[in-house]
C-alpha positions in Angstrom: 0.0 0.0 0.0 1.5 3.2 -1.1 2.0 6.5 1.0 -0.2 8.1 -0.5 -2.9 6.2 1.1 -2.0 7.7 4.5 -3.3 11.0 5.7 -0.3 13.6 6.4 -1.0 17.2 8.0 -0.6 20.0 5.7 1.3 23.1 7.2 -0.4 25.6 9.1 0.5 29.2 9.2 2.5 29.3 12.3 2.1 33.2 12.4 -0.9 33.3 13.7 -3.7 31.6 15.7 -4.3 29.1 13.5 -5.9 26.0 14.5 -7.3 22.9 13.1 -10.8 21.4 13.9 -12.0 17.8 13.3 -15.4 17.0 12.1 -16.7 13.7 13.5 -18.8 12.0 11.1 -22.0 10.7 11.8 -22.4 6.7 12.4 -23.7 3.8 13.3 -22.2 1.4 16.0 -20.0 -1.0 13.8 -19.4 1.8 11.0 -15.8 2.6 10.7 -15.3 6.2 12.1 -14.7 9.1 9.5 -12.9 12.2 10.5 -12.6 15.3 8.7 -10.2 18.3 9.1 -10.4 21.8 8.2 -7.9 24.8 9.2 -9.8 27.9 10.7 -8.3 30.7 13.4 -9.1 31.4 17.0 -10.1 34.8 16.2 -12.7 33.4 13.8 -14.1 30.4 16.1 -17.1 31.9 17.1 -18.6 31.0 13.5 -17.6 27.6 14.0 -18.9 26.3 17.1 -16.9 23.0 18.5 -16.4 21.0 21.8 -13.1 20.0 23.1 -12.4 16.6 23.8 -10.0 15.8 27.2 -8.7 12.2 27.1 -5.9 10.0 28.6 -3.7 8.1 25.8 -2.4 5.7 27.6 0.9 4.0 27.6 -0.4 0.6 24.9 1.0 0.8 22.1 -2.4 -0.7 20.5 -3.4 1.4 17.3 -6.8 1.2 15.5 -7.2 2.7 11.7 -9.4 5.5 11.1 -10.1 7.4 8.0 -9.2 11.3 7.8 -10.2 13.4 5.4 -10.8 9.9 3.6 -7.1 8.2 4.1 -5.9 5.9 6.7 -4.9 7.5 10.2 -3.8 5.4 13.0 -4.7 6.7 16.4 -4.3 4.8 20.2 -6.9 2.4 21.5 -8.4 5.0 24.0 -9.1 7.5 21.5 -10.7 5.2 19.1 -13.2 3.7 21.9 -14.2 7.6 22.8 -14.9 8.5 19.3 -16.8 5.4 18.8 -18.9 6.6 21.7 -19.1 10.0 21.4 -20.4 9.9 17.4 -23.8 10.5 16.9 -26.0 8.8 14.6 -27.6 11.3 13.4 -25.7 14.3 13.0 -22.1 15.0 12.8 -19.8 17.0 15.5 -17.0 19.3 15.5 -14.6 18.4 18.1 -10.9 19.6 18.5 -8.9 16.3 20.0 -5.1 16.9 20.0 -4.2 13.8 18.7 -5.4 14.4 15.0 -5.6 18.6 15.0 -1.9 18.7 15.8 0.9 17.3 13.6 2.4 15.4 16.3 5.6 14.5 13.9 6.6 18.7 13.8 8.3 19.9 17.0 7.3 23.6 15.5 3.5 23.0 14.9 3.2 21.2 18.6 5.1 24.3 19.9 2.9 26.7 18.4 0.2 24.6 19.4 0.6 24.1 22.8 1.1 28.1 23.5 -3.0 27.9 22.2 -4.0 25.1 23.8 -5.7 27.5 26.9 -7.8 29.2 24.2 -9.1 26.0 22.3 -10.3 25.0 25.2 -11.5 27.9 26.9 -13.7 28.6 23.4 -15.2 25.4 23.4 -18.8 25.2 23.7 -18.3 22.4 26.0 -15.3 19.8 27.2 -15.4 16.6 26.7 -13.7 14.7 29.7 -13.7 10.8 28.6 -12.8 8.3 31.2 -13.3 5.3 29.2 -15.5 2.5 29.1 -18.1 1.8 31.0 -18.9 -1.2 33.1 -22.5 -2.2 35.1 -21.6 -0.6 38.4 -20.5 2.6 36.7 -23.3 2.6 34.3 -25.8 2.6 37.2 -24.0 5.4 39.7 -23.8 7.3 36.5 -27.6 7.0 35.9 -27.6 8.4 39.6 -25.5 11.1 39.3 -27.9 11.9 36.0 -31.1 11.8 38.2 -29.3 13.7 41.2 -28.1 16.3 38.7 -31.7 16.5 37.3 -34.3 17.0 41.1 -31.4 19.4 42.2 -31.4 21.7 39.1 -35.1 21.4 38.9 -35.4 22.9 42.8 -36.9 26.3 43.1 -34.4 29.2 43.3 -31.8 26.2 42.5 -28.0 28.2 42.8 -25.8 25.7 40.5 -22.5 26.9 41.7 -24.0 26.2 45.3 -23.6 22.9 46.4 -26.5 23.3 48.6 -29.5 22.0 46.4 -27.1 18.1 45.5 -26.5 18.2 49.5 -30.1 18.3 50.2 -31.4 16.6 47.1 -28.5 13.7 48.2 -30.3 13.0 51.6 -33.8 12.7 50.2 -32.7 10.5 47.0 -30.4 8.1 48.9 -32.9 7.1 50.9 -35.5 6.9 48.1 -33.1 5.2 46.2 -32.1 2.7 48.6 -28.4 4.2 48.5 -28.3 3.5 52.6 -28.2 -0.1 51.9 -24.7 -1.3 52.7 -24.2 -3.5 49.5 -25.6 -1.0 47.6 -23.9 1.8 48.8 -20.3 -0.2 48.8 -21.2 -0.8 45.2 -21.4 2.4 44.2 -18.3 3.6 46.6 -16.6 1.5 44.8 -17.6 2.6 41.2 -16.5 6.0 42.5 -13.5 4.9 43.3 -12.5 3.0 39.5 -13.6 6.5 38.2 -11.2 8.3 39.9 -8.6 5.8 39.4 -9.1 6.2 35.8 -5.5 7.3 34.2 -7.2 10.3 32.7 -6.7 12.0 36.5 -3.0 11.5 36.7 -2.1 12.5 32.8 -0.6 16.2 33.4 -2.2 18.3 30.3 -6.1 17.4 31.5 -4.9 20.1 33.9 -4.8 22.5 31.2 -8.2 21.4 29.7 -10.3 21.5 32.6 -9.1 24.9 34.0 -9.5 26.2 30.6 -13.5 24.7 29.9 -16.4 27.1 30.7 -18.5 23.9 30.6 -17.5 20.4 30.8 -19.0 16.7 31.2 -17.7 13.9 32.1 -18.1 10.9 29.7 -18.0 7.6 30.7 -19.1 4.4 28.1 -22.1 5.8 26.7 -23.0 7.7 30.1 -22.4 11.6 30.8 -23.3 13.5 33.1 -22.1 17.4 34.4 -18.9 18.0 35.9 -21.1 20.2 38.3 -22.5 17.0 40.5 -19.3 14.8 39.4 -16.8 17.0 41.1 -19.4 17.2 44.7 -20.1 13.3 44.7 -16.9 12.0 46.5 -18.0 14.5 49.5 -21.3 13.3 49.6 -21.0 9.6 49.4 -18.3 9.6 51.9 -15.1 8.6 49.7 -11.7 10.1 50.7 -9.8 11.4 47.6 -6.0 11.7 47.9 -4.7 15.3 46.9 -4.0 15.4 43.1 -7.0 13.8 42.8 -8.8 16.4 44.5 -7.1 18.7 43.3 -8.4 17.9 40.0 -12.2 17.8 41.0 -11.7 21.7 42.5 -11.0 22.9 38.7 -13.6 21.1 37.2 -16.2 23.6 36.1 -18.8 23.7 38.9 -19.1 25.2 42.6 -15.7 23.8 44.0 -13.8 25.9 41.1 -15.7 29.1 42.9 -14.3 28.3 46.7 -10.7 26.2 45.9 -7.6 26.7 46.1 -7.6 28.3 42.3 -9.4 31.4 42.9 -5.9 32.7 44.1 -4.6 32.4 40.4 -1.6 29.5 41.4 1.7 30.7 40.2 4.0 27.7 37.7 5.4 26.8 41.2 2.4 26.0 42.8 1.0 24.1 39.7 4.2 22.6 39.3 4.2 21.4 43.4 0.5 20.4 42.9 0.5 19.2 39.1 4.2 18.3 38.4 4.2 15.1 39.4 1.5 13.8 36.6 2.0 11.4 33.9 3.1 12.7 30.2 4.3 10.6 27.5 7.3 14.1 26.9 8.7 14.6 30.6 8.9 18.8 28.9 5.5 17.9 28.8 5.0 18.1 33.1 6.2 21.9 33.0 4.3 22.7 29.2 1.0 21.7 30.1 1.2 24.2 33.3 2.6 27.2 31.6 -0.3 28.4 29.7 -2.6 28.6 33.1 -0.3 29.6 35.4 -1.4 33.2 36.5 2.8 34.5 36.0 4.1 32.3 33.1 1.0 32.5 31.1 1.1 36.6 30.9 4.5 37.5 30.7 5.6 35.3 27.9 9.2 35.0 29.2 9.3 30.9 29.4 7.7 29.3 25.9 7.0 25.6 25.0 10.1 24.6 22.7 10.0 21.1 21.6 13.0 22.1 19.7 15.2 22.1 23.1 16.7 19.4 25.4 14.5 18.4 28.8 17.5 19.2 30.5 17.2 23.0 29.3 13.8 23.1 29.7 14.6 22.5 33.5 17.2 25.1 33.3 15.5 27.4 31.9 12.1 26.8 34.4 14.5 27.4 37.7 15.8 31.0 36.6 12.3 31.5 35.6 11.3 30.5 38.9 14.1 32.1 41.0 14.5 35.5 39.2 12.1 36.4 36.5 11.0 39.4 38.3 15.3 40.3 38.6 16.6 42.6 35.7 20.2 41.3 36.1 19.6 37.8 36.4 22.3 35.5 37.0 24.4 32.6 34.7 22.9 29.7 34.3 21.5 27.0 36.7 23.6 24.1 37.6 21.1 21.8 37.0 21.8 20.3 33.8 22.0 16.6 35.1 18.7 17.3 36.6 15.4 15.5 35.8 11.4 16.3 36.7 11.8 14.9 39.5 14.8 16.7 40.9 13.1 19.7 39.6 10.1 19.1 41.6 11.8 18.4 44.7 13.7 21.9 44.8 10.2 23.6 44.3 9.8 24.2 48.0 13.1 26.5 48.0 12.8 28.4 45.0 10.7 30.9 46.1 12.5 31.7 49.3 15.9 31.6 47.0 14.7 34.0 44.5 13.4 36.4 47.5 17.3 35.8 49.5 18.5 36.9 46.0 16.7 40.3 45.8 17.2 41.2 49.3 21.0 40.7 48.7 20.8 42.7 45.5 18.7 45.3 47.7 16.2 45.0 45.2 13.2 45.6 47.7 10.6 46.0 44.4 11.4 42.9 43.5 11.7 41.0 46.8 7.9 42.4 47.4 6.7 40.8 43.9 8.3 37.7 45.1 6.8 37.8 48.3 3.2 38.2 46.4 3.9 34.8 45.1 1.3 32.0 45.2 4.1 29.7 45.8 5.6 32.0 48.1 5.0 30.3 51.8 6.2 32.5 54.9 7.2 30.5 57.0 9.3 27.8 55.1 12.7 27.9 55.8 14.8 28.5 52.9 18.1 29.9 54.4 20.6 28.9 56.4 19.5 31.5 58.7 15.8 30.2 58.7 12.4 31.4 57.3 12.0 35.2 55.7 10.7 36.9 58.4 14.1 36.0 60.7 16.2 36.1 57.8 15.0 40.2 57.4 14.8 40.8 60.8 19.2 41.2 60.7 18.8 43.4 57.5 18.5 47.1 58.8 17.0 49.2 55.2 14.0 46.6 54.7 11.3 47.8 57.3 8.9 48.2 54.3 9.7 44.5 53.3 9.3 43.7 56.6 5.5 44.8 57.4 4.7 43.3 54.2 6.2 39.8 55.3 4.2 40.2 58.7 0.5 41.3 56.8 0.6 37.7 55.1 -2.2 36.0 56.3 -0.6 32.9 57.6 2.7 34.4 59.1 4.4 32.8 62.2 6.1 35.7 63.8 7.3 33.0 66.1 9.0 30.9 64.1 12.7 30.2 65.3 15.6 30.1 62.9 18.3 27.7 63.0 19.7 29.1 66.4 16.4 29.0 68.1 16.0 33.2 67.9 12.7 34.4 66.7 12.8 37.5 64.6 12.1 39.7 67.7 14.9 38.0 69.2 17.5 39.5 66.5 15.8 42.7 66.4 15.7 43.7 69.7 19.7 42.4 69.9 20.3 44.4 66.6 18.4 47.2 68.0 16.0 47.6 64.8 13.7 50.0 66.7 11.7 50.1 63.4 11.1 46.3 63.0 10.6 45.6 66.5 7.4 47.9 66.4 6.2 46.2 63.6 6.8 42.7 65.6 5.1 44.2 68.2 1.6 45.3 66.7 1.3 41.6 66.5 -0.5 40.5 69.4 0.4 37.1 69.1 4.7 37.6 69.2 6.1 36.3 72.2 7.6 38.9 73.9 9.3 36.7 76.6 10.8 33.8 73.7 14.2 32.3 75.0 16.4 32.8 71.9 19.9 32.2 71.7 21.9 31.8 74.2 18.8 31.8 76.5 17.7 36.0 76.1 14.7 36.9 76.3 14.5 40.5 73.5 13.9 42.5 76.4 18.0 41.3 77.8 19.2 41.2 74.3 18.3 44.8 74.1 19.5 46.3 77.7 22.7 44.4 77.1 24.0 45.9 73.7 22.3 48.9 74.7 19.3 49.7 72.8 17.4 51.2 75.2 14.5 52.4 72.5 13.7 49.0 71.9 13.7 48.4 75.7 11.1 50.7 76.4 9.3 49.7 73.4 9.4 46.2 74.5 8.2 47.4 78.2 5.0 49.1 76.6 3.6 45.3 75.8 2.1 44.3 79.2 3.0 40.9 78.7 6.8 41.4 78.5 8.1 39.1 82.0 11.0 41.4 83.8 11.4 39.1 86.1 12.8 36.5 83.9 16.6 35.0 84.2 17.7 34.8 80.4 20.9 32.6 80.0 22.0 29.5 78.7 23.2 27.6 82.1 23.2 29.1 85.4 26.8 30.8 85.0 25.3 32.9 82.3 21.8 34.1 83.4 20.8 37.2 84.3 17.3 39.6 84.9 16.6 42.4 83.0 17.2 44.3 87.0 20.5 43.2 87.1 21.7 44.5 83.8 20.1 47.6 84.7 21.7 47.9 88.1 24.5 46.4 86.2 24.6 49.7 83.9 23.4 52.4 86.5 20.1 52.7 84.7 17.8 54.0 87.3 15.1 54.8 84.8 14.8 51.1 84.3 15.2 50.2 87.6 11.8 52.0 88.3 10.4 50.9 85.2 10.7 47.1 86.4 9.7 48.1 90.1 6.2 49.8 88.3 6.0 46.4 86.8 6.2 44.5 89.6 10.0 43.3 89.7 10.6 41.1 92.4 13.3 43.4 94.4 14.9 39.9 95.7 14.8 37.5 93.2 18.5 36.5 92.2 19.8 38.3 89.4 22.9 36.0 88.5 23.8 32.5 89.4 25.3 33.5 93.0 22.3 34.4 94.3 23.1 38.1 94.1 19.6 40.1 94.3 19.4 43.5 93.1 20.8 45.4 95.6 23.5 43.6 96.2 24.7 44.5 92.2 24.2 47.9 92.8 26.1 48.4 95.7 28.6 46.2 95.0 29.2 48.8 91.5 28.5 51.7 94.0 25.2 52.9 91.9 23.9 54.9 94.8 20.8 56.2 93.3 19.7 52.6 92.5 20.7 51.5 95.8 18.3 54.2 97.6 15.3 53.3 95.2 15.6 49.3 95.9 15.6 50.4 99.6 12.5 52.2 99.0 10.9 49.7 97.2 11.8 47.4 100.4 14.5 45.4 99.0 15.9 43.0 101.7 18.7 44.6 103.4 21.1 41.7 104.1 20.3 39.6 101.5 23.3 37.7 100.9 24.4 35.9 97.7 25.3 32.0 97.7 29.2 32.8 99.8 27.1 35.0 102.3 27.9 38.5 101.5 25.7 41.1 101.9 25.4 44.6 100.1 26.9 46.1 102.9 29.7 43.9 102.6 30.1 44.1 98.7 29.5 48.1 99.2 32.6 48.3 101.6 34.8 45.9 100.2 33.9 48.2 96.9 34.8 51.4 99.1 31.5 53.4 98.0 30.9 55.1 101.6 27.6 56.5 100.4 26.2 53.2 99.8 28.0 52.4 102.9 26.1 54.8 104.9 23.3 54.0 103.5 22.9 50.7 104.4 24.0 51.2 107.8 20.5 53.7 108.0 18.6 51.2 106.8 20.0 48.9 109.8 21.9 46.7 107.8 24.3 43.8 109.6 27.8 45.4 110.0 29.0 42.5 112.2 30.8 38.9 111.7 27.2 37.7 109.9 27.6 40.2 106.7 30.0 37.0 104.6 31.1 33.7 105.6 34.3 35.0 106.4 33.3 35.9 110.3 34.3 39.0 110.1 33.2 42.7 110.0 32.7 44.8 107.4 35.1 47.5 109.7 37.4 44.8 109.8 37.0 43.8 105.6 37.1 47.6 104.6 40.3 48.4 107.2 42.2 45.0 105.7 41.7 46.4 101.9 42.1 50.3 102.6 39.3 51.7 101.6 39.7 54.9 103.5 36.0 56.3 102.6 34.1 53.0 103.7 36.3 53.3 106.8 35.3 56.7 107.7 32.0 56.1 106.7 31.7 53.4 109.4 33.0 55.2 112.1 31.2 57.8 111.8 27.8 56.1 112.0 29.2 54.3 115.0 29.6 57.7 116.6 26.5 58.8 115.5 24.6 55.4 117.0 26.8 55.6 119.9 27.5 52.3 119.1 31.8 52.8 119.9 31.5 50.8 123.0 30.3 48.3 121.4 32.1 48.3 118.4 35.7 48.3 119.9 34.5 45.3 122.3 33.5 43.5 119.6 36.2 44.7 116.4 38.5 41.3 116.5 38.6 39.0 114.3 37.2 35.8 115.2 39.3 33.8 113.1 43.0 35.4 113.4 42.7 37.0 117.1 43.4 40.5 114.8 42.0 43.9 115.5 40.7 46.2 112.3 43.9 48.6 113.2 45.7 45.6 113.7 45.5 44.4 109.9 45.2 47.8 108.2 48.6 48.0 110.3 49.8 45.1 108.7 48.9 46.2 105.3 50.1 49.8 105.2 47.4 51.5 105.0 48.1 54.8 106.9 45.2 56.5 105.8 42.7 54.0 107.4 45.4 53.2 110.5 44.9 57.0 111.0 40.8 57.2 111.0 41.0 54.2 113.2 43.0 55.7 115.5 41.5 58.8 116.0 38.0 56.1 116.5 39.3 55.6 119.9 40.5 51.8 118.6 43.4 50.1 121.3 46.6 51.4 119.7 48.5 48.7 121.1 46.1 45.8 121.0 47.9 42.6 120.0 47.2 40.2 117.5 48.3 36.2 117.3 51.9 36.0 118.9 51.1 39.3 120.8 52.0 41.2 117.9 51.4 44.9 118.3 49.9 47.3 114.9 53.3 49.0 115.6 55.3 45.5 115.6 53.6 44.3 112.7 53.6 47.2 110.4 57.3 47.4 111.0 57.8 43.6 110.4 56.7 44.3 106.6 58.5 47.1 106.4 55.4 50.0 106.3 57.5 52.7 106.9 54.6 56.1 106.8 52.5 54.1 109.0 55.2 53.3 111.9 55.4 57.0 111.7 51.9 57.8 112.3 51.5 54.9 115.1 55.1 56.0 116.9 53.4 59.8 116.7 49.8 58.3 118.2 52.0 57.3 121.1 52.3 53.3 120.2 54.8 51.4 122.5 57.9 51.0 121.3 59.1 48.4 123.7 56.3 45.9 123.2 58.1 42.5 122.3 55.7 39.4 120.3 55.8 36.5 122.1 57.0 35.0 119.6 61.0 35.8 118.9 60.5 38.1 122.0 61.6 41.0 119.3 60.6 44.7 119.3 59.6 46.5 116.6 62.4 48.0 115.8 64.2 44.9 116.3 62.1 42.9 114.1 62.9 45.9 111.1 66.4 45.4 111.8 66.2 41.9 111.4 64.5 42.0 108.2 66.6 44.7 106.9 64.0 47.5 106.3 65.8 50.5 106.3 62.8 52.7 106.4 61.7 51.8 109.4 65.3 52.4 110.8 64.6 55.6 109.8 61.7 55.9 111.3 62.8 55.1 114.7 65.7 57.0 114.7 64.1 60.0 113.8 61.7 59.2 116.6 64.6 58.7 118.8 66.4 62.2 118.2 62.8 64.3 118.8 62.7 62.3 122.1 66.1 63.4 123.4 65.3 66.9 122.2 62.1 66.4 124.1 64.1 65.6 126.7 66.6 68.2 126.5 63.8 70.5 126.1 62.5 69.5 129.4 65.4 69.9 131.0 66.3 72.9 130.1 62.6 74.2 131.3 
C-alpha cells in the first residue's frame, strides 16, 4: 500500500492563531469512524462552534485505523473507543482532539500549538472529559449522578454553583433510592473509586483542559453526566480522595472551582508542586501543560514551550524563571543540567524563598515584594541557612517596608525560630531595629518573653548591647516578664534588674519596680539580688530606690555577703552609709568569712568606707560596742591591727582617732606597731610611733621589738623611722630639762 494512502497534516500558518478542527462523522455502532479536518483561526471560532475533547492516551501501544479526510490514520486504543462513543447517529460534531488537530511529527506545529491550547479549550462550547469504558456498576451510579443532577437543578431558586441543592437533594434520593443499603452503597463507593482511578486524573495536560472549559462533562461508556455534581459526589458519598486527585475535581467547572484553592490564580510553582508530578508521554510535557494557566508564566511570555530544546534546558531554563524572572540582572545559568522532573520538583519548596534571599541581597526591595506576592511564596518555610524570611530580614536594617509586608501575610508565624532558636524579635531587639521591633510588636500574638539564643529573652538582648528604645518599646507590651533569668546555664543568666543595676540605669530600675519586679529574686547565678549589684558597683541612686521599694537589706548571695559587705569591700561610703540607716548587719554575719565589714574595709584600705563606718558608729553611739567586739574571730586581729599590717596609713589614722586600742595585739602578741614594722610599712610606723604606740612591746613569739624585728629583716625605712623618733625624744628631753 503506497503513501499516498496515509493522511499527512498540511502546514499551518504558524504566524498566527491558526488552528485545526475535526469533524466527526456521523455513524452507526460497527461503521468505521470518519474524521474530517479543516484549518480555521481562534479569532474566527465563534462561527464555527466546536467542543473539546480531554482524554488520557495511555501507555499501549495498540493502534486502531481511522479514516481522515478519507485516508488511513492510525490513532491509540483510547481515543478510538471515545470516538466510537461520542459519534452521533444522526448528525455529525465538531470536536478539537489533540491527537489528530496537531501534527504530532513537527516539533514547531506542537510548539505553536501548545502556547493555544488554553484558548481552544476555553472557546469550546463544551469539554469533553472521557474516562473510558463503562462497566455495570459505573453505568448505574452514573444514571444516579444523571437523576441527582436533574431533582437538584429542577429545585426552586436552585443556585448551580452552590452545592446546597445536590447536598439536600442527596439526603432525600439516597434514601429513596435505597443508596443507605450497605451492599448498595459499597457498590457504588466502589464505582466511585475506578472513576477516579481512571488514568485520565493523573495525565498532566487534563490540567490544562479543565481549567481552561467554561463547561464540561464527564463521559464515561455511553453515560455523561455534568462535571457540576461529578466534582461534589466523592463528599457526599463519603469517599476520601487523595490530593491530586482532589485537586483535579476543584478545577472542574462547577461550585468547588468558585471556593478552591484556584481562585488565588496559582503561580508555575504551585501548579508545578500540585501538578508536576503527573504522567506525560514528553517529561517537557509536566512543566508545558502548566505554563499556559499559570497566572505568571502564562502573561509574561518570558518561558515558551520549545520542543526544539533538550528536557534538561527546559529544566534550566524553568529554575531561573522561577528564582528571578522578576530580577533585571539575572544571573548565569542554573547548575542543574544533570537534573530530571523529579529533581526539579523536589527543589520547588526553596525556589521561592531563593529568588526572594536573592533580591534582598541585590537590595532589590521592588522585587523581593513581587516575590513575596507569590502564590508559591510560603512565609514560613525555611529557605536559608538563617531560617524562614521573616528571621532572615529581621538582621537586615533598610528593609522595614519588606518587613510589614512579610508580617501582613495572612498565615505568618512571627514565632518561628531560625536555626539558632532566635525568633525574629529576638534579632531585632539584639540588633536594635527599633523600626522592625514595632512592627513585631503590633502583633499580638509575638512572644515577647521567647528564649532565643543563648537563653535572652528580646527585652535582655536589648539592655545588654544597649538599645534602650527597643527596651522601652518592649516594656510598653504588658505581657513582657521582667522578672525572667535569660541565659543559657546558670553561669550565664541574668534579669533584666540586674543588667540595669549592672549599667546604672535607674530609669529602668523603676520601670521594672512599676511592673512589679521582684526586688529579691536573684539576678545571677550566685544568688546576688538586686541590691546587692548595685552596691557592689556603687550605683547609689539605685541602691536608695531598691531600699524604697523594700528590698531586703542583708540579702546575701550564695558565699554570704551582703550589700553592705560588697558596698565596703567596693569602698562606695555613700552606699556604705546608706545601708548602715537602713539597719543593715555590719557584724561577723555580713559574709562567711566571720568577720566585720570594719574589719574587711580596714584590711583592703578603703579609707572612705572606713570613715563612713566610724562615723555612723559615733552617731549610734554604738563605739563601745564596736571596739568590744572589732576582733577578728578567726585570726585573734583587730581592724587597726590588719590595716597596720597592710600599710594602710590613711585607714590606721581614722581608726585611731575612732578611739581603737593602739596597742592591742594580734596572734603572737603582735602589736599594729610590731607588725607594720615587720613588713616594712614605713609612713604608718610613723603615724603609730606619733599616736604614742609602745615602742618596747616584744611578740611573744621571737621576743623581738619593733624596731628589732625591722632590723632583722633589713628594712631600712623603718630604721629611719625610729631614729628620727629617737632624736625628737632626746630633744624632748633636753627640752624639758632645760625648762
Amino acid at each position: 500500500m503506497s503513501l499516498d494512502s496515509y493522511y499527512r497534516h498540511t502546514p499551518i500558518d504558524l504566524e498566527t492563531d491558526a488552528i485545526r478542527l475535526t469533524r466527526l462523522l456521523k455513524g452507526r455502532d460497527d461503521d468505521p469512524i470518519h474524521c474530517e479536518l479543516f484549518d480555521t483561526f481562534l479569532h474566527q471560532v465563534e462561527g464555527v462552534p466546536y467542543e473539546a475533547l480531554s482524554y488520557a492516551w495511555g501507555d499501549a501501544l495498540t493502534y486502531e485505523e481511522i479514516r481522515l479526510c478519507g485516508k488511513r490514520f492510525f490513532v491509540k486504543e483510547s481515543l478510538h473507543l471515545a470516538l466510537r462513543c461520542l459519534r452521533r447517529p444522526d448528525e455529525d460534531i465538531m470536536l478539537w482532539i489533540d491527537a489528530l488537530c496537531i501534527d504530532q511529527t513537527s516539533h514547531r506545529e506542537k510548539s505553536h500549538q501548545v502556547k493555544q491550547m488554553k484558548l481552544v479549550y476555553a472557546n469550546a462550547q463544551n469539554v469533553h472529559i472521557w474516562l473510558g469504558p463503562s462497566t455495570d456498576d459505573v453505568s448505574h451510579l452514573m444514571r444516579v449522578m444523571t437523576r441527582l443532577d436533574q431533582r437538584a437543578t429542577r429545585r426552586k431558586n436552585c443556585r448551580r454553583n452552590s452545592p446546597d441543592a445536590w447536598v439536600k437533594e442527596w439526603t432525600i434520593f439516597a434514601n429513596q433510592e435505597g443508596a443507605g443499603e450497605t451492599v448498595i452503597k459499597t457498590c457504588r463507593r466502589n464505582a466511585l473509586r475506578g472513576l477516579l482511578g481512571r488514568p485520565w486524573f493523573s495525565r498532566v495536560w487534563i490540567i490544562q483542559e479543565v481549567f481552561s472549559a467554561r463547561s464540561a462533562v464527564i463521559s464515561c461508556g455511553l453515560n455523561t453526566i455534568p462535571t457540576r455534581v461529578f466534582s461534589l459526589m466523592p463528599k457526599l458519598m463519603g469517599v476520601e480522595v487523595d490530593p491530586h486527585t482532589q485537586a483535579v475535581l476543584d478545577i472542574m467547572p462547577g461550585y468547588l472551582r468558585e471556593i478552591s484553592w484556584w481562585r488565588d490564580g496559582p503561580d508555575l510553582c504551585s501548579l508545578l508542586k500540585k501538578f508536576g508530578a503527573s504522567k506525560a508521554s514528553d517529561p517537557r510535557d509536566n512543566i508545558y501543560a502548566l505554563i499556559g494557566i499559570a497566572s505568571d508564566a502564562s502573561v509574561d511570555g518570558i518561558l515558551q514551550p520549545d520542543y526544539g530544546i533538550s528536557l534538561h534546558q527546559v529544566i534550566e531554563n524553568t529554575l531561573r524563571y522561577l528564582k528571578y524572572r522578576h530580577i533585571p540582572s539575572i544571573p548565569g545559568p542554573e547548575s542543574a543540567t544533570k537534573w530530571g522532573v523529579k529533581h526539579l520538583l523536589s527543589q520547588l519548596d526553596e525556589i521561592p524563598g531563593q529568588a526572594f534571599e536573592y533580591a534582598v541581597r541585590s537590595k532589590n526591595e521592588e522585587v523581593a515584594a513581587a516575590i513575596v506576592a507569590r502564590p508559591s511564596f510560603h512565609v514560613n518555610n525555611c529557605h536559608s541557612e538563617r531560617g524562614p524570611p521573616l528571621v532572615f530580614l529581621a538582621d537586615k536594617p533598610g528593609f522595614e517596608s519588606l518587613f510589614a509586608i512579610l508580617l501582613a501575610c495572612p498565615d505568618v508565624n512571627v514565632n518561628i525560630e531560625d536555626r539558632h532558636g532566635d525568633t525574629a524579635l529576638n534579632i531585632t531587639a539584639a540588633s536594635g531595629n527599633l523600626a522592625m521591633t514595632r512592627l513585631l510588636l503590633h502583633c499580638r500574638q509575638a512572644n515577647v518573653n521567647h528564649k532565643g539564643r543563648l537563653g535572652r529573652t528580646p527585652l535582655v538582648s536589648a539592655l545588654q548591647n544597649g538599645h534602650y528604645a527597643v527596651a522601652d518599646t518592649l516594656l510598653a507590651r504588658r505581657d513582657t516578664n521582667v522578672n525572667i533569668r535569660s541565659g543559657y546555664d546558670d553561669l550565664t543568666c541574668v534579669t533584666p534588674m540586674y543588667l540595669a543595676c549592672r549599667e546604672d540605669r535607674s530609669n529602668y530600675v523603676e520601670k521594672f519596680l512599676t511592673r512589679h519586679a521582684d526586688l529579691d529574686v536573684p539576678c545571677l547565678e550566685n544568688g546576688s539580688t538586686a541590691l546587692w549589684i548595685a552596691c557592689s558597683r556603687g550605683h547609689q541612686c539605685i541602691a536608695r530606690i531598691l531600699t524604697t521599694f523594700g528590698a531586703t537589706i542583708d540579702a546575701a548571695d550564695s558565699e554570704g555577703r551582703t550589700p553592705l559587705w560588697m558596698a565596703a569591700i567596693g569602698d562606695h561610703a555613700f552606699c556604705v552609709r546608706l545601708l548602715l540607716d537602713e539597719k543593715a548587719d555590719y557584724g561577723p554575719g555580713a559574709s562567711h568569712e566571720n568577720r566585720t565589714v570594719l574589719w574587711k574595709a580596714a584590711s583592703m584600705g578603703h579609707t572612705d568606707s572606713v570613715r563612713a563606718l566610724t562615723m555612723y558608729f559615733r552617731h549610734e553611739r554604738l563605739v563601745h560596742d564596736i571596739l568590744l567586739q572589732e576582733t577578728d574571730t578567726e585570726e585573734q586581729t583587730g581592724a587597726l591591727w590588719i590595716a597596720a599590717k597592710n600599710g594602710h596609713k590613711s585607714v590606721v589614722q581614722v581608726l585611731i582617732d575612732f578611739g581603737m586600742d593602739i596597742d592591742s595585739t594580734g596572734h603572737y602578741g603582735q602589736t599594729p606597731l610590731w607588725i607594720a614594722a615587720r613588713h616594712g610599712h614605713a609612713e604608718t610606723v610613723s603615724i603609730l610611733l606619733r599616736e604614742g604606740a609602745d615602742k618596747e612591746a616584744r611578740d611573744v613569739f621571737d621576743g623581738l621589738t619593733a624596731r628589732e624585728v625591722a632590723e632583722k629583716f633589713w628594712h631600712q625605712g623603718v630604721e629611719d623611722v625610729f631614729r628620727v623618733d629617737d632624736g625628737w625624744e632626746k630633744r624632748r628631753a633636753v627640752s624639758k630639762l632645760a625648762f
